[in-house]
MARTIVEX-524920 format. One line per 2 residues: their letters; for each residue z, y, x of N, C-alpha, C. Coordinates in steps of 0.2 Angstrom, whole numbers, plus 5000, padded with zeros to 4 digits. Layout:
BEGIN
a> Z,Y,X,Z,Y,X,Z,Y,X ~ ...
//
This chain:
BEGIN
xx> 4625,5035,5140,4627,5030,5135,4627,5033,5128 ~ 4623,5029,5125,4621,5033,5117,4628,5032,5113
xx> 4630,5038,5113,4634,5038,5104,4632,5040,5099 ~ 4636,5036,5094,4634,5037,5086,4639,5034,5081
xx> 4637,5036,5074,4643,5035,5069,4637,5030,5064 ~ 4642,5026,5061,4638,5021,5059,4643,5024,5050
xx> 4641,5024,5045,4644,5021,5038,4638,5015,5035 ~ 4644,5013,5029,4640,5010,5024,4640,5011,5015
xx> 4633,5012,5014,4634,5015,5009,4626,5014,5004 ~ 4627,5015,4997,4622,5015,4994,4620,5020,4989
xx> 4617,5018,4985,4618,5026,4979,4622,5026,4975 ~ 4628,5021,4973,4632,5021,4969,4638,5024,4974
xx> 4638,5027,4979,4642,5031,4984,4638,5037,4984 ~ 4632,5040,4982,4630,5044,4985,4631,5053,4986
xx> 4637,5054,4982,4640,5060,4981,4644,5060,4988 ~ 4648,5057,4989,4655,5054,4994,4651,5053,5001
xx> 4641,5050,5000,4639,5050,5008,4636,5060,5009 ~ 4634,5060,5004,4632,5067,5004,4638,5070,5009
xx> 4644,5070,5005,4650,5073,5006,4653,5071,5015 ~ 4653,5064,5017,4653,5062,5022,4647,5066,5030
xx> 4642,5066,5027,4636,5069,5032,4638,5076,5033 ~ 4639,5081,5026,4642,5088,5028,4646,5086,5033
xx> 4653,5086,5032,4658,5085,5036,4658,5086,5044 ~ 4652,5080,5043,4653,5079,5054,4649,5084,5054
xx> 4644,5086,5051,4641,5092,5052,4642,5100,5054 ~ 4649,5100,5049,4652,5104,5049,4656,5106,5054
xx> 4661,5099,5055,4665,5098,5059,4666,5096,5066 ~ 4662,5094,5068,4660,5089,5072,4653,5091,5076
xx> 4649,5089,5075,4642,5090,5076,4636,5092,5073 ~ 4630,5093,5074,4625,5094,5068,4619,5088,5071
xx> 4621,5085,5080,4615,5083,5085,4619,5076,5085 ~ 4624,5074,5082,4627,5066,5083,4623,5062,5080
xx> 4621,5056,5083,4615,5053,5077,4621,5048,5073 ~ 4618,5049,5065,4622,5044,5062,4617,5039,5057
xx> 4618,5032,5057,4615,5027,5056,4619,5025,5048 ~ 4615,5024,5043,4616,5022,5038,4616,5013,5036
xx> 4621,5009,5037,4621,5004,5036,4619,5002,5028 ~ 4613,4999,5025,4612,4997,5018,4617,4996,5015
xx> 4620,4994,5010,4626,4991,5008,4623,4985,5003 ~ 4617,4987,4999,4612,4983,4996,4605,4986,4996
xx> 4603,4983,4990,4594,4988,4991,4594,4994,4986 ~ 4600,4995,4985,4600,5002,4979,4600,5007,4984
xx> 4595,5009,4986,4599,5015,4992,4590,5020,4992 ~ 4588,5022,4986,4580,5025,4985,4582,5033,4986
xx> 4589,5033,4983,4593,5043,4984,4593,5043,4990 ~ 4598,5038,4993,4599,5041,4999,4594,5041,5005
xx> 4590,5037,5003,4583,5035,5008,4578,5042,5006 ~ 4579,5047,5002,4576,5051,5001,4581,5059,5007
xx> 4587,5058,5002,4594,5064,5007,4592,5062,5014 ~ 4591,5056,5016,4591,5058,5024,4584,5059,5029
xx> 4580,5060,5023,4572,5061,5026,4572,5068,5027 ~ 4579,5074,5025,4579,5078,5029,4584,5082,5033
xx> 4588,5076,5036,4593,5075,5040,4589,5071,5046 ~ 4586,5076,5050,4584,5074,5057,4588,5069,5062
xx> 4596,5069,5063,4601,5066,5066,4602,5060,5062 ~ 4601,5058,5054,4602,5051,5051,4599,5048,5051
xx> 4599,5040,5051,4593,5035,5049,4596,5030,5046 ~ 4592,5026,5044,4594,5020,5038,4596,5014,5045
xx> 4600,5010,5045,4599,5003,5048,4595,5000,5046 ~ 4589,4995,5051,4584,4993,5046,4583,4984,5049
xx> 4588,4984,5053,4587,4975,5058,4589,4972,5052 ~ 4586,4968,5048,4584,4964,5044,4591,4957,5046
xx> 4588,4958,5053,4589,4950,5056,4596,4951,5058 ~ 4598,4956,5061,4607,4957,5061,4611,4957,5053
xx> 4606,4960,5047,4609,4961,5040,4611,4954,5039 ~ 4608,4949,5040,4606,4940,5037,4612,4937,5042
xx> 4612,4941,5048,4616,4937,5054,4624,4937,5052 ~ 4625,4944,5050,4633,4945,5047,4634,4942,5041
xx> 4628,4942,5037,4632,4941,5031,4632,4933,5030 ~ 4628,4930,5033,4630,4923,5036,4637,4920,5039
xx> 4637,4924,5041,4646,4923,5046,4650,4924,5044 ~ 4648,4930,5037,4654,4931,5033,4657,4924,5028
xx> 4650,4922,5025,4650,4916,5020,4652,4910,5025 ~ 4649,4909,5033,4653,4903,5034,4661,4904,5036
xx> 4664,4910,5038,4669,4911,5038,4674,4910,5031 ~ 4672,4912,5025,4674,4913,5019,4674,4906,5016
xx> 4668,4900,5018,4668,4895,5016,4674,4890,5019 ~ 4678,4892,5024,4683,4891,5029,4690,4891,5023
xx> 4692,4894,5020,4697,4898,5018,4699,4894,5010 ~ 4705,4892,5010,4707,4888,5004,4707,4895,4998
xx> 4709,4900,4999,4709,4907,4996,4704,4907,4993 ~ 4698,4905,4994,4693,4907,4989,4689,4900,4988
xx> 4693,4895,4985,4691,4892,4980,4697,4891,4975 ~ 4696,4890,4967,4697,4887,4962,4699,4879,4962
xx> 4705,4876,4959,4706,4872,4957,4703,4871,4949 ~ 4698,4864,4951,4694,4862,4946,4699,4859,4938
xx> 4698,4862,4935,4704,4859,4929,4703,4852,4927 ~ 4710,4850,4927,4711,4844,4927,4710,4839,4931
xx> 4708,4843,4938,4706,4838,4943,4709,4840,4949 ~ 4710,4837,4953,4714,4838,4962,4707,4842,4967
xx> 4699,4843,4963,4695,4845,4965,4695,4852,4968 ~ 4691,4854,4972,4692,4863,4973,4684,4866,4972
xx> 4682,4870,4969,4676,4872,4968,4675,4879,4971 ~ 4670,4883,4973,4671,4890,4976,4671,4895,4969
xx> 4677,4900,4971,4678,4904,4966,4672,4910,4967 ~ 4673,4913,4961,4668,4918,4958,4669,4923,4961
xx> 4664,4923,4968,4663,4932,4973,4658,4934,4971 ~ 4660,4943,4971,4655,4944,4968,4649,4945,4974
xx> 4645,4947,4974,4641,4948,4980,4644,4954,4984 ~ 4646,4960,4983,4649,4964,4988,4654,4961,4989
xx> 4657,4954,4990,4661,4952,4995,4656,4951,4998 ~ 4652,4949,4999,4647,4949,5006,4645,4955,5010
xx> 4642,4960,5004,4638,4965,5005,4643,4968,5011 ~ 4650,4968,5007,4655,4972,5012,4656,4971,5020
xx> 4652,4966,5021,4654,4961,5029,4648,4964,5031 ~ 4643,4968,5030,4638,4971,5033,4639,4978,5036
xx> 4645,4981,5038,4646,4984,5041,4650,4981,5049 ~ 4648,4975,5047,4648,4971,5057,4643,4973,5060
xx> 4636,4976,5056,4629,4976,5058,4631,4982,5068 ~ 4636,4985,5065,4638,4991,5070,4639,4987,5075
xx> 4641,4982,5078,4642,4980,5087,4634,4975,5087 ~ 4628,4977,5082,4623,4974,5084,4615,4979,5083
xx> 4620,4987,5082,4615,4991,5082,4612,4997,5087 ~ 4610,5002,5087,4608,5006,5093,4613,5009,5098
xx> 4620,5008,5095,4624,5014,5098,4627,5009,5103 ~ 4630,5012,5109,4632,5009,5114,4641,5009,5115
xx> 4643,5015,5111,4650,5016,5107,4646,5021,5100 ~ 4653,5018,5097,4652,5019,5091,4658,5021,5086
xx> 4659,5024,5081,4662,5027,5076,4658,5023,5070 ~ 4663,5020,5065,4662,5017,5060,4669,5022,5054
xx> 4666,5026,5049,4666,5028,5044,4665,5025,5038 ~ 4669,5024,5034,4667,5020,5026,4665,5027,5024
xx> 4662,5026,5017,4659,5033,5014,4662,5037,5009 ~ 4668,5035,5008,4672,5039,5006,4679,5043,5010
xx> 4676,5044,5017,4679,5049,5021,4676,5056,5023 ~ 4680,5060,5024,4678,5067,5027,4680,5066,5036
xx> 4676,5070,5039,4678,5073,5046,4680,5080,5047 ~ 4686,5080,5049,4690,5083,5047,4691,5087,5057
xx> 4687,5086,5061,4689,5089,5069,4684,5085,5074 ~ 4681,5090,5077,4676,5084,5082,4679,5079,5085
xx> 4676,5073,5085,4678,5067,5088,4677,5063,5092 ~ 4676,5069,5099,4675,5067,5107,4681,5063,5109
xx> 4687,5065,5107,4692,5060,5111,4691,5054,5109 ~ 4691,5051,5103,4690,5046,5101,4685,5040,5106
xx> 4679,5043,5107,4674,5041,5112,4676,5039,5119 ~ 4679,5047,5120,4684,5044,5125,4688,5041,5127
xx> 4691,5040,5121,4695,5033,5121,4692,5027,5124 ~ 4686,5025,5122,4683,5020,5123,4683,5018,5130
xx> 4682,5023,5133,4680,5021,5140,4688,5019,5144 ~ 4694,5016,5140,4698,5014,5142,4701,5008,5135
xx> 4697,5008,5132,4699,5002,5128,4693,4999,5123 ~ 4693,4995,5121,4687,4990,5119,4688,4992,5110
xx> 4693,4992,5107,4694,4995,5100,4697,5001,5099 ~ 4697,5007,5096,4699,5011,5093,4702,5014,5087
xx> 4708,5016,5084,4707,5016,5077,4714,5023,5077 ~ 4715,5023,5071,4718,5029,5068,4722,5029,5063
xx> 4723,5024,5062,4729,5025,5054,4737,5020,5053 ~ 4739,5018,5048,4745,5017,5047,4744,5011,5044
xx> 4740,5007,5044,4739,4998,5041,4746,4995,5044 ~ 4748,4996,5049,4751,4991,5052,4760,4992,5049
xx> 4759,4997,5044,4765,4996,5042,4766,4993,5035 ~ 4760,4989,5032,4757,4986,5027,4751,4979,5028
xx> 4756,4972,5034,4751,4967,5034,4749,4966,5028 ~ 4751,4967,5021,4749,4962,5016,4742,4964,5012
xx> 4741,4968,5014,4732,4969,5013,4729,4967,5020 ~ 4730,4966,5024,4728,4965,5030,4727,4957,5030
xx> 4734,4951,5028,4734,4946,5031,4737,4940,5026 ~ 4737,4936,5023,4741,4933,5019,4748,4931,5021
xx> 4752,4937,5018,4761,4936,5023,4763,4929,5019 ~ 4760,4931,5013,4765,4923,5010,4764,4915,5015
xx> 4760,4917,5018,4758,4909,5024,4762,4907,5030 ~ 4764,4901,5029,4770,4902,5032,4767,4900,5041
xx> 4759,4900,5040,4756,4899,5046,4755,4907,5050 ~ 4755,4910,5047,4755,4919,5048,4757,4920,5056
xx> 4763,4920,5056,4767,4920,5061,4767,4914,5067 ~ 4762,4908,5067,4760,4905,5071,4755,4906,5074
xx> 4751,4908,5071,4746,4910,5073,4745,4915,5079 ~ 4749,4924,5074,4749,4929,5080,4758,4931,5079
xx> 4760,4932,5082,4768,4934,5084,4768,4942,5079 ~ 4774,4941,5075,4775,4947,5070,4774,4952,5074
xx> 4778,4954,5079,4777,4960,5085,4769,4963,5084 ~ 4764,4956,5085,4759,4960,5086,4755,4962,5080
xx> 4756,4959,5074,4753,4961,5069,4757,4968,5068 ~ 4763,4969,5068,4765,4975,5065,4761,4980,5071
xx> 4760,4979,5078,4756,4984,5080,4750,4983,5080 ~ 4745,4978,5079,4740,4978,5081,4733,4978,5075
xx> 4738,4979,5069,4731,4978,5062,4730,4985,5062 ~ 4724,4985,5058,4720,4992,5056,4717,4991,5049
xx> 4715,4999,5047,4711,4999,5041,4703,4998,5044 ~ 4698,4995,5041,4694,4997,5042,4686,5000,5040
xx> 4690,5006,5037,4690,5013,5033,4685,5017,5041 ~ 4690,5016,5045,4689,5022,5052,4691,5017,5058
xx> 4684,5016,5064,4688,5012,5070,4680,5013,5075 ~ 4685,5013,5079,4678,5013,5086,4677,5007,5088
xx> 4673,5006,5094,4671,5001,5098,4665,5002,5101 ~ 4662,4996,5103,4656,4996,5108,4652,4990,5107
xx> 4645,4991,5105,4639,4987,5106,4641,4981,5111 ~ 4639,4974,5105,4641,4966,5108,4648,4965,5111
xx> 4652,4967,5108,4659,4965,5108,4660,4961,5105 ~ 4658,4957,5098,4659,4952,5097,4651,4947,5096
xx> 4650,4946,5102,4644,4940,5104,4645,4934,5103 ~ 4640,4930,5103,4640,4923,5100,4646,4920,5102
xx> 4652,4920,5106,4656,4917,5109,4661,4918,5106 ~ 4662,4925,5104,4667,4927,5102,4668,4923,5093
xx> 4660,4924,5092,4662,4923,5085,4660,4915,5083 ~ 4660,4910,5088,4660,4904,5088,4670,4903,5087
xx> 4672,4907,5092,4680,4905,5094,4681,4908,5087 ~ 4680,4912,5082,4684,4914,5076,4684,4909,5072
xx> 4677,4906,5073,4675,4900,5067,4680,4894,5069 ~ 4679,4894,5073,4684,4887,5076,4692,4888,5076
xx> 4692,4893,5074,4702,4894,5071,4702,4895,5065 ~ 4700,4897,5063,4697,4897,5055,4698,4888,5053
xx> 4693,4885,5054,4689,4879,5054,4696,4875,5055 ~ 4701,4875,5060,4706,4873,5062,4712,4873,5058
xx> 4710,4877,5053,4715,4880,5045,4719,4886,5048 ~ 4718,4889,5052,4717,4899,5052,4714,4900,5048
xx> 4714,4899,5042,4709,4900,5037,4713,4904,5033 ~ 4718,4902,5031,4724,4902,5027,4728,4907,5025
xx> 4728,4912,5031,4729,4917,5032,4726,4924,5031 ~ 4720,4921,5030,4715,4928,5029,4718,4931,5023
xx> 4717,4938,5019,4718,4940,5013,4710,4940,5009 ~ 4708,4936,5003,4702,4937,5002,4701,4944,4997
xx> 4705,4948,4996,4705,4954,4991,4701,4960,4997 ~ 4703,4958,5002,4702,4965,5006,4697,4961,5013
xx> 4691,4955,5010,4689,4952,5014,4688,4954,5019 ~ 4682,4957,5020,4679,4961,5026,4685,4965,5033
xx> 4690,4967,5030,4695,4972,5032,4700,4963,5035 ~ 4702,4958,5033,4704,4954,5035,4701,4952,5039
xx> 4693,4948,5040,4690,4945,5044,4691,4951,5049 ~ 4689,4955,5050,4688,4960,5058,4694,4959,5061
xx> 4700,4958,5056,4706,4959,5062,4709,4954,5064 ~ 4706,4949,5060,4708,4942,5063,4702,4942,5068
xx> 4698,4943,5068,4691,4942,5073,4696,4945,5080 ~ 4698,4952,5079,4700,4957,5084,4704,4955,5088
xx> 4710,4953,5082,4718,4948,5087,4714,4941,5088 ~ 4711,4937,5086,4709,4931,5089,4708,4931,5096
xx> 4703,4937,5098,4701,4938,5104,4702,4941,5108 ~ 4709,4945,5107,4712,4947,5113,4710,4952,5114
xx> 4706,4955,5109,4703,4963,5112,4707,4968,5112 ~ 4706,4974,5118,4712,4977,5120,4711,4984,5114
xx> 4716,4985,5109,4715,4990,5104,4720,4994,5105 ~ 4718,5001,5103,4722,5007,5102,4723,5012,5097
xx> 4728,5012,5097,4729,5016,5088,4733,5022,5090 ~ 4728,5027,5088,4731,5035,5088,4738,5036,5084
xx> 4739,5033,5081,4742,5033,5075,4752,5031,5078 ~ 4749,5024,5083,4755,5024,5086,4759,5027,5095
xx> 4749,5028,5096,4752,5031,5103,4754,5039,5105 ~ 4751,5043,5101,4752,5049,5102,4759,5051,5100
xx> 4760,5057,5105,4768,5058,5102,4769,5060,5096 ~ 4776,5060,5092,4776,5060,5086,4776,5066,5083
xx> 4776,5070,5087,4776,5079,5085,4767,5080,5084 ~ 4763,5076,5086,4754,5075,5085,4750,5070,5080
xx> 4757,5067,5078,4753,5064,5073,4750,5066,5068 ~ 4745,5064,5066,4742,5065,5058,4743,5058,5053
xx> 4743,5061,5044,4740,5054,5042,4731,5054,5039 ~ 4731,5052,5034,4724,5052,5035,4722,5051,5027
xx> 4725,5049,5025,4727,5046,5016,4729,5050,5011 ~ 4723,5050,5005,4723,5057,4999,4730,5054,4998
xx> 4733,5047,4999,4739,5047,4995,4744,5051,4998 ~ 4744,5054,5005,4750,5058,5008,4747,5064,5005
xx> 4754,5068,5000,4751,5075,4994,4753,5082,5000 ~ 4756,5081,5006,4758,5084,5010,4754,5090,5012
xx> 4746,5087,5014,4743,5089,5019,4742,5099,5017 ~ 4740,5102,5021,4740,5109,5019,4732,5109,5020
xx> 4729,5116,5017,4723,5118,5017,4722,5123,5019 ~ 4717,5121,5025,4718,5130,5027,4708,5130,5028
xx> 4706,5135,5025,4699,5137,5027,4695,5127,5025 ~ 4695,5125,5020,4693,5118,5020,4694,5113,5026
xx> 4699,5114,5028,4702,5108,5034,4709,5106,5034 ~ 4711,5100,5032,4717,5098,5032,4721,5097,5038
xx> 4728,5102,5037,4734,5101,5041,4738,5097,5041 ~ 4742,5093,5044,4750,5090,5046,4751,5090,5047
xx> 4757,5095,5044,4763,5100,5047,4759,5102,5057 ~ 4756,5105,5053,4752,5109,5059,4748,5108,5064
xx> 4745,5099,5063,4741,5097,5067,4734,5093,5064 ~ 4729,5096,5066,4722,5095,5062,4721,5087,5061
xx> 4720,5086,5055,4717,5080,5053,4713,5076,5057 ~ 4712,5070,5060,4704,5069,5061,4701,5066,5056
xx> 4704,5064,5050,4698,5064,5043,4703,5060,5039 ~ 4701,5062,5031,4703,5059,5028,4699,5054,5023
xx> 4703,5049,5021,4700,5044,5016,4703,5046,5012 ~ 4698,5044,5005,4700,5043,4999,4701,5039,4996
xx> 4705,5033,5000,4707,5027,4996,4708,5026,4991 ~ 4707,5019,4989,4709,5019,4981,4707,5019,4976
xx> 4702,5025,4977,4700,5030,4973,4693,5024,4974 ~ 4687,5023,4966,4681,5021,4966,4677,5026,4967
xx> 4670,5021,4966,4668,5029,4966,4664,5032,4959 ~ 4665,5028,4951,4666,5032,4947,4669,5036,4944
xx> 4675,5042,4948,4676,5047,4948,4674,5052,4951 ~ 4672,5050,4959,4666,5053,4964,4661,5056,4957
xx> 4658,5052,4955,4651,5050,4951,4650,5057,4946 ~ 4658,5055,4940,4658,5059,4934,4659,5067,4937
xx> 4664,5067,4943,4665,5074,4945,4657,5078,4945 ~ 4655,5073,4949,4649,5077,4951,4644,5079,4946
xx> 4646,5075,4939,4642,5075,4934,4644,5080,4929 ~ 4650,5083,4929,4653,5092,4927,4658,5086,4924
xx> 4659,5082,4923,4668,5080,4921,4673,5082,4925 ~ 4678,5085,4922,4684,5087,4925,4687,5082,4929
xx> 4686,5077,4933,4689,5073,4934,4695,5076,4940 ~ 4702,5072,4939,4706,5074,4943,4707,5071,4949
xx> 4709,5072,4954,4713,5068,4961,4711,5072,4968 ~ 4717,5069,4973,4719,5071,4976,4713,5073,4981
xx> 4715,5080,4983,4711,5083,4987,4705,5084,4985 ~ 4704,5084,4978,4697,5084,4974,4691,5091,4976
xx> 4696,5096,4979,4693,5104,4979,4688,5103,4987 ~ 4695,5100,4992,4691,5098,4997,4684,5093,4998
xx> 4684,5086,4994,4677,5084,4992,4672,5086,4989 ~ 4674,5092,4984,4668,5097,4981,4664,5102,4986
xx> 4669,5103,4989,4667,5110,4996,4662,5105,5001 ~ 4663,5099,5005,4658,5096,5007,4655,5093,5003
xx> 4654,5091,4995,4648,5089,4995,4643,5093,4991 ~ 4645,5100,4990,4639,5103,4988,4641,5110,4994
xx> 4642,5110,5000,4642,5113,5006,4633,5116,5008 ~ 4631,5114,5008,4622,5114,5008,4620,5117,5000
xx> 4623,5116,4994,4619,5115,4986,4625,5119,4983 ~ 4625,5125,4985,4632,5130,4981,4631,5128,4976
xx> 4625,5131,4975,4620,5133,4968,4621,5127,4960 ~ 4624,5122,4966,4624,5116,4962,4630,5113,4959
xx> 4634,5116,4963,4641,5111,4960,4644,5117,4955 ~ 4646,5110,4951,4648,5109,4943,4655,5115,4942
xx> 4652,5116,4937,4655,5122,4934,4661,5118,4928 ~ 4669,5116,4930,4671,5111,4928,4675,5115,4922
xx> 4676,5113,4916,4678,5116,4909,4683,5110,4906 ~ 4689,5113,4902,4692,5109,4900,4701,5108,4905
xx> 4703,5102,4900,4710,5099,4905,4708,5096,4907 ~ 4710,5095,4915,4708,5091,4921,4712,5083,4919
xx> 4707,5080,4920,4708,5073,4915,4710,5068,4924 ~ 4717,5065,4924,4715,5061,4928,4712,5055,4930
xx> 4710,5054,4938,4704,5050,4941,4706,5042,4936 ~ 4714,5039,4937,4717,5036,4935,4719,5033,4926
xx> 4717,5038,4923,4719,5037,4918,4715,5033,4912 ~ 4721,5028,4909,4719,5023,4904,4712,5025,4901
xx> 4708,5022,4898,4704,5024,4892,4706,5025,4885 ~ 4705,5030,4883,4708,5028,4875,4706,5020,4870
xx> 4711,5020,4864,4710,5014,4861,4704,5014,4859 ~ 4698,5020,4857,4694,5018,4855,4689,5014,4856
xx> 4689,5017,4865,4684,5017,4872,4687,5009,4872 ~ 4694,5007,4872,4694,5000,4873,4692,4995,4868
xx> 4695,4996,4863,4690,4993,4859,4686,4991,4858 ~ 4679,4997,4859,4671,4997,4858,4670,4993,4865
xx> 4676,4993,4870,4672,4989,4877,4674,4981,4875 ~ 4678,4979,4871,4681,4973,4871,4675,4971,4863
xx> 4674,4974,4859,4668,4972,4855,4661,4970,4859 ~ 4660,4975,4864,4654,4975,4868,4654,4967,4873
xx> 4660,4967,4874,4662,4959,4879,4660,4953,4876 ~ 4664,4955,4869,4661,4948,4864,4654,4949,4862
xx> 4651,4953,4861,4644,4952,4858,4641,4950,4861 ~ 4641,4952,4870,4637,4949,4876,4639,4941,4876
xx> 4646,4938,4875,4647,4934,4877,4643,4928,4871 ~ 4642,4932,4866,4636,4927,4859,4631,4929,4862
xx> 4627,4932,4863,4620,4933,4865,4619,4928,4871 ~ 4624,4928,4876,4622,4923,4880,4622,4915,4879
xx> 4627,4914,4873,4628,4909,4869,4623,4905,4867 ~ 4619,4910,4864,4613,4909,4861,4607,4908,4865
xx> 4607,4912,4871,4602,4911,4875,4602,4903,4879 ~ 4606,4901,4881,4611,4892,4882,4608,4890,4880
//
């Protein structure tokens, strides 16, 4: 049975997929094949980085890419959340998404591509310990995952809807959502039938309940609970002397030889949540830029390019911090000028 790890990612990640490919290399595998899902068509770097990575390839099924992001939009087109009230009118019009709300739903391409089971990576994760049990998991349950969502439905699910809890039973939501950051599964899990039955509870005003901020990350778990599929989370079954967490935001983790501890038990990868990826960018571009576990993402992504990485000088400026008045000014002069020019061009 072929395994493999799927990300999605473009150039505007490509410090962080660099950083991602070391890792399982590292960590993991050097012979695991891993599949590059587009995120758009910016992707000329990284279409170069993996021409000499023998194990990675681009996803290139055109007609799975058109498939998903179809079902995102008629999914999306379901949901009172993402239209606007029309001013002055009882009208509803569709609100202003940008297009990576869709782009984002193209990492469903994985239950339609070569792997038979699979690991789904976002690109701003490291592999932090080979990931054969995971796999193995599969072969006793249909999803797999690893983190601590389920102590946070409100990025998950709209808790404000008083349909929420009609739908799936509190019980199972506290157990049963995930981030989908990091999750396993298995080729055609969700087939036309399945994703006929999401549309039709949706459609039904399930709709209601989706979160549209964290589109993609809602739809898959309302997909997941809709269908009864049998899911597993590390996070809550293993005993609690073996947990790990997984999040730059837990400051806890210990570093040993570039590999994160949890009070004593190897990571299986961390995310950099939160974090965009213009400070990924500047870092790599000799800015001091600060944030958590920053030494660890330098070490894997110039792991192969010692030679390369930045020689950082100065005070460590945080990832997070305000812009100066001057920066905001010159941005908010820059906003009005463009908003005349377009004016003009009308």
């Amino acid at each position: 049975m072929l395994r493999g790890i799927y990300t999605l990612a473009n150039d505007a990640v490509y410090d962080q997929l660099v950083a991602l490919l070391n890792s399982i290399e590292a960590n993991y595998s050097k012979d695991i094949p891993v599949c590059v899902i587009p995120y758009d068509e910016n992707i000329g770097r990284i279409s170069e980085e993996i021409k000499s990575r023998p194990n990675v390839t681009l996803f290139q099924d055109r007609a799975a890419i058109a498939k998903w992001e179809q079902f995102a939009q008629d999914a999306w087109n379901l949901s009172p959340r993402t239209y606007n009230l029309k001013p002055n009118t009882s009208d509803l019009e569709p609100a202003k998404w940008g297009r990576h709300k869709f782009s984002v739903h193209r990492k469903f391409c994985c239950f339609d591509g070569p792997f038979e089971k699979f690991i789904f990576l976002d690109a701003d994760t490291l592999v932090m310990k080979p990931l054969d049990f995971i796999f193995e998991q599969l072969d006793r349950s249909e999803f797999v995952v690893h983190d601590y969502q389920h102590k946070d439905a409100s990025h998950v699910f709209n808790v404000k809807s008083p349909r929420l809890y009609q739908v799936f039973s509190k019980d199972r939501i506290n157990a049963g959502i995930f981030c989908t950051g990091f999750f396993a599964s298995k080729r055609g899990l969700f087939d036309d039938a399945r994703c006929r039955l999401a549309l039709s509870g949706l459609k039904n005003g399930e709709a209601e309940i989706l979160y549209p901020k964290c589109a993609e990350q809602s739809l898959l778990n309302y997909m997941v609970m809709k269908s009864n599929v049998n899911i597993y989370n590390f996070a809550l079954s293993l005993p609690r002397e073996e947990r790990t967490g997984d999040s730059v935001t837990s400051t806890h983790f210990e570093d040993r030889k570039h590999i994160l501890y949890d009070k004593g038990n190897r990571l299986t990868y961390l995310h950099y949540i939160g974090i965009t990826s213009d400070p990924f960018r500047r870092l790599c571009g000799g800015k001091n830029i600060d944030f958590p576990y920053r030494d660890i993402f330098l070490h894997y992504r110039y792991l192969n390019e010692s030679g390369r990485k930045p020689r950082l000088k100065g005070r460590k400026i945080p990832y997070n911090a305000k812009p100066g008045i001057f920066r905001r000014v010159f941005k908010r002069i820059k906003r009005i000028l463009l908003r005349l020019i377009n004016a003009r061009g009308d």
